[in-house]
N, C-alpha and C positions, 0 to 999 in steps of 0.2 A: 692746789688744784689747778689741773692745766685749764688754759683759756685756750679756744679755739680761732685759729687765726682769720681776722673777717674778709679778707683781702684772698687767702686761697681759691683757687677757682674749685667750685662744685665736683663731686663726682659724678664722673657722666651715667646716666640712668640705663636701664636695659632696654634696649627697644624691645623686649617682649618678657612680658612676665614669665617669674617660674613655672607659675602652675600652668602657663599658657603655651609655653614655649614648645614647639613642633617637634623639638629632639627629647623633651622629658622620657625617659626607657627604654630608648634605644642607645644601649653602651658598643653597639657592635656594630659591623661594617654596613654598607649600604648610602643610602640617600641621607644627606643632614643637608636640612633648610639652614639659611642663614636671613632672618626674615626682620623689615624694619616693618611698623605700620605706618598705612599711608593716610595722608589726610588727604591728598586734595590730587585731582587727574587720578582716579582707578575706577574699573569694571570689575561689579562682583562676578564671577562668572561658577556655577554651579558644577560639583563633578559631576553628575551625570550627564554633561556635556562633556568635560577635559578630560573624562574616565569614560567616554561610551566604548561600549564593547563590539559596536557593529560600526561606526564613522570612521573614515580615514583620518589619517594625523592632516592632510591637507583640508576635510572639512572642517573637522574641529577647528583647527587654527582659523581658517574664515569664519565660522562663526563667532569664536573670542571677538575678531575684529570689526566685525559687522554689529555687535553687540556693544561697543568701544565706541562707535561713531551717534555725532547729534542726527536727532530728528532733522528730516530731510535731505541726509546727505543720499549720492547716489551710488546705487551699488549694482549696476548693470553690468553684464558680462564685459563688455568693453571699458568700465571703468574700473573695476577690478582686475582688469587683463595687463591695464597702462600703469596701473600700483603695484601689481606684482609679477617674479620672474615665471610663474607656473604656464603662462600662456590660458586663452581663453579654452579651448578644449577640456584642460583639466579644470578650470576652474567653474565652466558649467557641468561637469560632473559631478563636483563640491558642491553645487548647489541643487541639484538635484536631490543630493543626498540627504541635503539638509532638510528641504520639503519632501522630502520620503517619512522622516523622522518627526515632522508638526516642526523644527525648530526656526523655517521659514514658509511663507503663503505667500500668492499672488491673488489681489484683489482687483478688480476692473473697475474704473471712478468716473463719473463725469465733472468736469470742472466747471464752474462759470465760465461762457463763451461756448458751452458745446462739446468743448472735444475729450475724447475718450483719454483716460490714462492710465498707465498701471501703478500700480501701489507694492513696494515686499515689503511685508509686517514680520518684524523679527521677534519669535517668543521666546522669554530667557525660561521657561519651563512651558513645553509643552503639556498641552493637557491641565493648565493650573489657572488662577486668578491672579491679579495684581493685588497689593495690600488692599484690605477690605472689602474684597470680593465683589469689586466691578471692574467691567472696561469700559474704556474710551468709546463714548458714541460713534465716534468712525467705526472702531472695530466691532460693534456690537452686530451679530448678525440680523438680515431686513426679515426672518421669519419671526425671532424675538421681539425685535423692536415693534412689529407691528401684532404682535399676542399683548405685549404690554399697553400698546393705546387700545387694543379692545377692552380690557382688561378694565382702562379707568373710565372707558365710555359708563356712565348710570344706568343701571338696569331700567327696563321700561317696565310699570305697573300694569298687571292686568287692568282693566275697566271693571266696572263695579256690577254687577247685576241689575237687572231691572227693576223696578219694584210698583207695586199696584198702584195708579193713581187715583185721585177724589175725585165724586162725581162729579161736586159742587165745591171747587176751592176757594178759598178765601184768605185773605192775609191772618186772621186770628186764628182759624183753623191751624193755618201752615206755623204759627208761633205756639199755638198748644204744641205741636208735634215735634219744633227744635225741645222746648223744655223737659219733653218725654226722655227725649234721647240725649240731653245734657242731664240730667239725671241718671242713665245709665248707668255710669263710673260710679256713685254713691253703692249700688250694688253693688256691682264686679268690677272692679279697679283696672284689669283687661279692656275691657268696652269702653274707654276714653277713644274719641273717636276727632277727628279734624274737623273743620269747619267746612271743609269741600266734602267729607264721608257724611256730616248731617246734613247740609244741603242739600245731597245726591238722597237721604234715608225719609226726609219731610215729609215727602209726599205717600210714601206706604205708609207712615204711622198718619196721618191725615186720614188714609183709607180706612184706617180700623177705628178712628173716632168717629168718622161721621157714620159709623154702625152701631151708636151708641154705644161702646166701650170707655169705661172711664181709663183715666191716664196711666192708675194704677194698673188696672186689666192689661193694660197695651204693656205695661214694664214688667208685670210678669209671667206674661208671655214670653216676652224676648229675652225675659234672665233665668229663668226658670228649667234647668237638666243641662246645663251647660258640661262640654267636655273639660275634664282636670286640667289637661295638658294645655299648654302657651298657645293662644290664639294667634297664629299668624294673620291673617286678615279679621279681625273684628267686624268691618264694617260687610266683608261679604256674606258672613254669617247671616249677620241680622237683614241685610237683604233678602236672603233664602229665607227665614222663618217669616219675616212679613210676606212674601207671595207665598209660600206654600199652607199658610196655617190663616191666610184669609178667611173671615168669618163671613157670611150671608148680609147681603143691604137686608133690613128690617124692609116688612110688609107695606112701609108709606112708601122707603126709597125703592122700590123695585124697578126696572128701566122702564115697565109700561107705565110709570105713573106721568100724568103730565107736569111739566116741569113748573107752572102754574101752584101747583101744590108745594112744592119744595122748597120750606122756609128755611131762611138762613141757619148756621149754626148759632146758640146762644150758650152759658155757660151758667147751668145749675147755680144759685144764691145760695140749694141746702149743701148739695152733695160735690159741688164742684164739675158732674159733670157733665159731658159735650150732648146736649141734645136740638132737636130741630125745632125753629115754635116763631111765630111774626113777630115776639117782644120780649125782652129778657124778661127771666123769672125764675119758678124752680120749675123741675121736668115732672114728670107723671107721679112716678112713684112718691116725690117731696109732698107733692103737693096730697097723696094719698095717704100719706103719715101726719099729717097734720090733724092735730087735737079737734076736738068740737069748739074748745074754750079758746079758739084762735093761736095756742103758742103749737110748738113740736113735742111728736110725742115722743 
């Protein structure tokens, strides 16, 4: 068996694969590439640049080169006139053409210090994005840029409706009426509501207990035909049904009564609930269901 000699030098590789290679079927006359690949100093440059059907071979070729060069180099008519033999005449034709085409722009910039300066932004495809479909904040136009900060500005909430206040308010009052409405969500699980939406709600559901309504009464009212569909505002709802479905003050609380009469709110011992009286205890009806033999009947 042959042994292979370690000390031969290698055989040299093809600088382009077969199946890659730019002559693969063409056996007949014409263009044959002879192509090494590059690793390091090259410009992809696009055919529908090196193939436009409407650019001069003099713009194309300034674009290849202008597309060649680092950020910040400059490429003003007079410095491209002092690089090459075409003279400036021709060579601001070339670039006309170019920005005829999208393949250069002129941007106007202010610099720190004040002063005005011009900017040409080379596009290696007009009309297209960079990898991952952004650009450069510089080049991002000021109509988008500023659609995008409204954009992340937070919408502003309407305000909440108004809602009926208690004649006669009181701190228990006003904590019967959060628990009414933290209760809510036990019904309809839509109706969880913030702690700024039931501070803003307190005082309407206050209004309909100190009309002797029990807490029950006041929850379903406000849960009771609700629409199927997603509640977008919950809490402006139940604003709207507490003013529009305001019940009558009872015969003691009517405005002409003098205010002299108008004992605090107290909270039913039988039934739980909210009515008017100088001393806890139960309210009218408790105390009118009450046995002969002292217990309830």
């Amino acid at each position: 068996m042959d042994v292979g000699n370690p000390s031969a030098p290698p055989c040299a590789q093809s600088r382009v694969t077969a199946d890659n290679h730019p002559n693969r079927g063409h056996g007949g006359g014409g263009l044959i590439h002879d192509h090494t690949r590059h690793t390091t100093r090259f410009t992809v440059i696009g055919n529908h640049l090196a193939q436009h059907p409407d650019l001069s071979l003099l713009a194309i070729g300034l674009a290849c080169h202008i597309q060649s060069l680092p950020p910040g180099a400059r490429v003003d008519i007079k410095t491209l006139a002092a690089r090459f033999p075409e003279g400036a005449t021709r060579i601001a034709a070339a670039l006309r053409e170019l920005e005829a085409h999208g393949y250069l722009r002129r941007e106007r910039a202010r610099v720190p210090g004040g002063r005005i300066v011009t900017r040409t932004i080379s596009c290696n495809q007009p009309g297209g994005r960079p990898p991952g479909g952004r650009r450069e904040a510089s080049e991002a136009p000021r109509s988008r840029r500023a659609a995008t900060s409204a954009q992340q500005k937070p919408a502003r909430r309407a305000a909440l409706p108004a809602v009926p206040q208690p004649v006669s308010p009181s701190p228990a009052l006003l904590r019967a009426a959060t628990d009414v409405l933290a209760g809510l969500r036990r019904t309809d699980p839509r109706l969880l509501l913030s702690a700024t939406a039931a501070e803003h709600l307190a005082p309407g559901v206050a209004a309909w207990l100190e009309r002797d309504l029990t807490p029950t009464a006041v929850r379903h009212a406000l849960t009771t035909g609700l629409p199927e569909e997603p509640l977008i505002r919950p809490a402006a709802l139940l604003a709207h049904r507490l003013t529009a479905g305001l019940p009558p003050l009872p015969p003691y609380r009517a405005p002409e009564s003098p205010p002299a009469a108008r004992y605090s709110l107290q909270t039913c011992d039988g039934c739980e609930r909210a009515f008017r009286a100088p001393v806890p205890g139960r309210c009218r009806d408790c105390r009118a269901d009450r046995s002969p033999g002292g217990g309830l009947a």
